[in-house]
C-alpha angles and dihedrals in degrees: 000000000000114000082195111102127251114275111251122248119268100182143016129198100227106226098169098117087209096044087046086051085053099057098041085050094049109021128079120234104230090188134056124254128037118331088208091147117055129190133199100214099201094233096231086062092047122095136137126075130292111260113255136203106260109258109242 
């Protein structure tokens, strides 16, 4: 047995269908196709850029 704590969740799948309704209703797709899994990203864990489109 670990005496070390449990990791901390970085991510959850959201599966309330009115919570899921909420987010499609208020949130913008930054990507193209269908958005049919949504996260919720904890922001402390969160670092890095927002993908952007490639310059031409």
């Amino acid at each position: 047995m670990s005496s070390y704590p449990a990791p901390p969740r970085l991510v959850e799948v959201i599966n309330d269908p009115d919570e899921a309704a909420h987010c499609h209703r208020t949130l913008v797709g930054w990507t193209h196709g269908p958005h049919d899994t949504l996260l919720r990203l904890h922001p402390k864990t969160v670092a890095g850029f927002r993908p952007a489109p490639a310059e031409a």
